[in-house]
C-alpha positions as CSV (number, residue, x, y, z in Angstrom):
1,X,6.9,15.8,-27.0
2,X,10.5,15.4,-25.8
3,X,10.5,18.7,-24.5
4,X,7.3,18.4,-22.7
5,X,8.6,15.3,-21.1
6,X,11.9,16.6,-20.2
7,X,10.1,19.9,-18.7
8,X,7.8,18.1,-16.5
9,X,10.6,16.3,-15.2
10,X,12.3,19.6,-14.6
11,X,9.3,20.8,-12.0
12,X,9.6,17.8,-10.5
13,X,12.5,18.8,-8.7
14,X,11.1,21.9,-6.8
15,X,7.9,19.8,-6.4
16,X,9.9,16.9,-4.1
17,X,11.7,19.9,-2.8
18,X,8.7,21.1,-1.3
19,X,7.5,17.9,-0.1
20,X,10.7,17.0,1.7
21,X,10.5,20.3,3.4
22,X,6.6,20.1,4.4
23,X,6.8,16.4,5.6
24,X,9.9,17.2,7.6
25,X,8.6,20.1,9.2
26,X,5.4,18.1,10.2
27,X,7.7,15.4,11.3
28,X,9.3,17.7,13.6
29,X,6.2,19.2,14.9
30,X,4.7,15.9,16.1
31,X,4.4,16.6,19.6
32,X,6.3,13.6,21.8
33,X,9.9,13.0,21.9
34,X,11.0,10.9,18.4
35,X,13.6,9.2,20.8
36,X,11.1,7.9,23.3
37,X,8.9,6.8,20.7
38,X,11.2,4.3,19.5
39,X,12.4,3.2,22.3
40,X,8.9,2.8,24.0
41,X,9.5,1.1,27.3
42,X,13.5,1.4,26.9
43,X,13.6,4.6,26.8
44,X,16.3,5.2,29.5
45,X,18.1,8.7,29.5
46,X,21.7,7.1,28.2
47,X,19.6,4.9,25.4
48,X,17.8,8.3,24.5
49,X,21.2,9.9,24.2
50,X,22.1,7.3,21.8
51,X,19.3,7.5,19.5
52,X,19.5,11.4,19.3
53,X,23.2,11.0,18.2
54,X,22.5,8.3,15.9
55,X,19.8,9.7,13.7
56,X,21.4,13.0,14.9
57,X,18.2,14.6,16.7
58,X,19.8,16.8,19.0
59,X,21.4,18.9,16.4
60,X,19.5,22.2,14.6
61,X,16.9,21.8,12.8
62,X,18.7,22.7,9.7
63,X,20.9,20.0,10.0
64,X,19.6,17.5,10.6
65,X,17.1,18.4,7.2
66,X,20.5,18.3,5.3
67,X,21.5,14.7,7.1
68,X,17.7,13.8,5.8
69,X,18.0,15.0,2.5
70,X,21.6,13.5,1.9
71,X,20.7,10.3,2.8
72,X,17.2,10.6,1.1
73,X,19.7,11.1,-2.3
74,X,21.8,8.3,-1.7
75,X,18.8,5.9,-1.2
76,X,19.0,5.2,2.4
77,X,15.8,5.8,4.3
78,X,16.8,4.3,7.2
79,X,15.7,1.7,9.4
80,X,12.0,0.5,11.0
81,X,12.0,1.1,14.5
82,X,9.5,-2.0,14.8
83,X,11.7,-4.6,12.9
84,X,15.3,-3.3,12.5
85,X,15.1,-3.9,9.3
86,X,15.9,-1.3,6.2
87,X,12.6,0.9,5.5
88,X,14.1,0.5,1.5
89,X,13.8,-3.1,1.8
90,X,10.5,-3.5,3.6
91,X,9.2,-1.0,0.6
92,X,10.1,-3.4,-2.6
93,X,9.3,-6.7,-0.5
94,X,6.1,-5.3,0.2
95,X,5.2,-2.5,-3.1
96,X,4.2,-5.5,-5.5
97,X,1.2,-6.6,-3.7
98,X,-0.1,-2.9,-4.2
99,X,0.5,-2.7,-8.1
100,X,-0.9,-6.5,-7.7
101,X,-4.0,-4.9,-6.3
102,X,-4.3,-1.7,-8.0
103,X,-3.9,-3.2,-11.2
104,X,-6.8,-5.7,-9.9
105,X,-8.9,-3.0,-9.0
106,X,-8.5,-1.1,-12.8
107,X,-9.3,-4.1,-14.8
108,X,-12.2,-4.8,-12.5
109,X,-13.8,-1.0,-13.2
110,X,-12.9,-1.0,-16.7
111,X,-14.3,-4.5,-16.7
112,X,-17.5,-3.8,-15.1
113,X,-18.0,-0.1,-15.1
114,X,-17.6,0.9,-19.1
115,X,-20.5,-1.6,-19.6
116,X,-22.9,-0.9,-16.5
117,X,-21.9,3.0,-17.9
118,X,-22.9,2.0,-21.7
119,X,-26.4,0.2,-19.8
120,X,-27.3,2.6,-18.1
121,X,-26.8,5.7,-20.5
122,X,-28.5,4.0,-23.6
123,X,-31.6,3.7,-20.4
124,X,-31.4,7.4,-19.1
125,X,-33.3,8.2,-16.6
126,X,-35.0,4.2,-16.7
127,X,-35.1,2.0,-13.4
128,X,-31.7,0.2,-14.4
129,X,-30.3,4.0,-14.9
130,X,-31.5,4.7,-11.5
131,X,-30.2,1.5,-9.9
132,X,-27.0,1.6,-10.8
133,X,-26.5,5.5,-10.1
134,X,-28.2,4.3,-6.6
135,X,-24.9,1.3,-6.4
136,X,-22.4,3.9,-7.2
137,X,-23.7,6.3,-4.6
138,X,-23.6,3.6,-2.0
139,X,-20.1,2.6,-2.9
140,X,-19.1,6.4,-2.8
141,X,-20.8,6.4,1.0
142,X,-20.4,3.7,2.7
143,X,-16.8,3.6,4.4
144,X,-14.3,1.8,2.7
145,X,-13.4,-0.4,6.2
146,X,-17.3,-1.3,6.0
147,X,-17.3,-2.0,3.0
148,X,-14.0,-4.4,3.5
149,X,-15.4,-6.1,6.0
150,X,-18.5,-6.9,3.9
151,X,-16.9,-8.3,0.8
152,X,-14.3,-10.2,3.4
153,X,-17.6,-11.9,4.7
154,X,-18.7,-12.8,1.5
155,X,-16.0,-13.6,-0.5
156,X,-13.5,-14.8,2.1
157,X,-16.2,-16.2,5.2
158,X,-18.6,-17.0,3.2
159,X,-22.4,-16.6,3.8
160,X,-25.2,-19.4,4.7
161,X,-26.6,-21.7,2.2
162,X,-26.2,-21.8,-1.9
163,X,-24.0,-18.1,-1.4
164,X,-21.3,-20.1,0.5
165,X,-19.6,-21.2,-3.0
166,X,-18.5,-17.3,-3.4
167,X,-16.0,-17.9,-0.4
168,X,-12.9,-18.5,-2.4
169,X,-10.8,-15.7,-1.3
170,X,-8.1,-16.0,1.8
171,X,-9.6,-14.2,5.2
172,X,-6.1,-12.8,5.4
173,X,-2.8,-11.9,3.8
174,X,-2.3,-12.4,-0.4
175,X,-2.4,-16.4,-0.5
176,X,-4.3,-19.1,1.4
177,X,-1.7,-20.1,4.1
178,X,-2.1,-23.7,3.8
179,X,0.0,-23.1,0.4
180,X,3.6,-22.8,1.2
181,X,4.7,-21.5,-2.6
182,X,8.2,-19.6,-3.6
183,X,8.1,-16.4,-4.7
184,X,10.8,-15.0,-6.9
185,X,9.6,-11.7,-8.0
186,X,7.1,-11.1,-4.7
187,X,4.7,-10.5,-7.9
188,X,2.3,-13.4,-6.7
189,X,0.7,-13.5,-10.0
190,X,4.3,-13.7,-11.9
191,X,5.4,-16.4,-9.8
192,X,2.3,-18.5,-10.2
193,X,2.7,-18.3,-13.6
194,X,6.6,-19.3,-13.6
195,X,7.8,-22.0,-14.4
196,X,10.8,-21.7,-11.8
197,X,8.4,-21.2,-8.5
198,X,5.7,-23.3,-7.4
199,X,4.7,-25.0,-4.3
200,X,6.5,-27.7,-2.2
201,X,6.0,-30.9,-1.6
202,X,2.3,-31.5,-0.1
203,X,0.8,-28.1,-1.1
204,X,-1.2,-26.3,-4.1
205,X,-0.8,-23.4,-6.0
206,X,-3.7,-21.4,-6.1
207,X,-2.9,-20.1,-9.8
């Protein structure tokens, strides 16, 4: 076992080889000027000349793919053109709401799709085999921005009538903002359930 582990590891390293390469070569070939496009508007020819020295575009190619792997290694993936801010930091603020929702989105298939599964093989070929074959083909179909914007509606909006109480979700970002709570671990489930963070005074938690 330990050597399987410790040999998948090993092709690891030519694998992120390879994909440093690739996405630096596609990088490069993006046609437009990398300078311009993060200067936008301020893209004046001595402010053009300081961004190719800075991230060091106007030496070969070669180069400056050592410069990107040597600072890939020492964990500095630079800054966001938008925000100034480190790309590293933006990453970790911002990587717990997607184990938050793909962790979500496993307990809700295992949740719901082992027993629809169960349902609808102990009923082969049956009308409840063939409606819920007919719901996974739509889910497979229809677009996932469609299908966002249809569970928004319902679950965030909310629909006319009796179906209105299924609105409990925020239209937008991870929390309803009218709750002002303090996060510790940006886990928003963690920190609900902490006893160190919590909302201020005049707010709610939601967990």
């Amino acid at each position: 076992m330990l050597r399987f582990v410790v040999r998948r590891l090993l092709l690891m390293v030519p694998v992120l080889f390879g994909l440093s390469v690739l996405l630096f070569i596609w990088l490069r070939a993006l046609p437009g000027d990398p300078a311009r496009a993060i200067l936008a508007e301020k893209a004046t020819p001595e402010a053009i000349r300081q961004i190719n020295e800075l991230y060091g575009f106007d030496k070969p190619l070669f180069q400056q793919y050592l410069i990107y792997t040597s600072r890939l290694l020492r964990g500095d993936f630079g800054s966001s053109p938008r925000t100034g801010l480190p790309v590293l930091g933006t990453f970790l603020e911002r990587f717990p709401a997607t184990v938050e929702l793909a962790v979500s989105a496993l307990i809700f298939a295992i949740v719901l799709g082992i027993p629809l599964g169960y349902l609808a093989a102990k009923r082969s070929g049956g009308w409840l085999d063939r409606l819920f074959v007919a719901g996974s083909l739509l889910g497979v179909v229809v677009p996932v921005f469609v299908l966002a914007y249809l569970l928004k509606i319902v679950f965030a909006v909310g629909l006319p009538g009796p179906l209105h109480v299924l609105a409990f979700l925020p239209s937008s970002g991870r929390q309803d903002p009218r709750i002002d709570a303090t996060h510790i671990t940006n886990f928003y489930v963690l920190d609900g359930r902490s006893p160190e963070s919590g909302t201020r005074p005049g707010t709610r938690s939601r967990t």
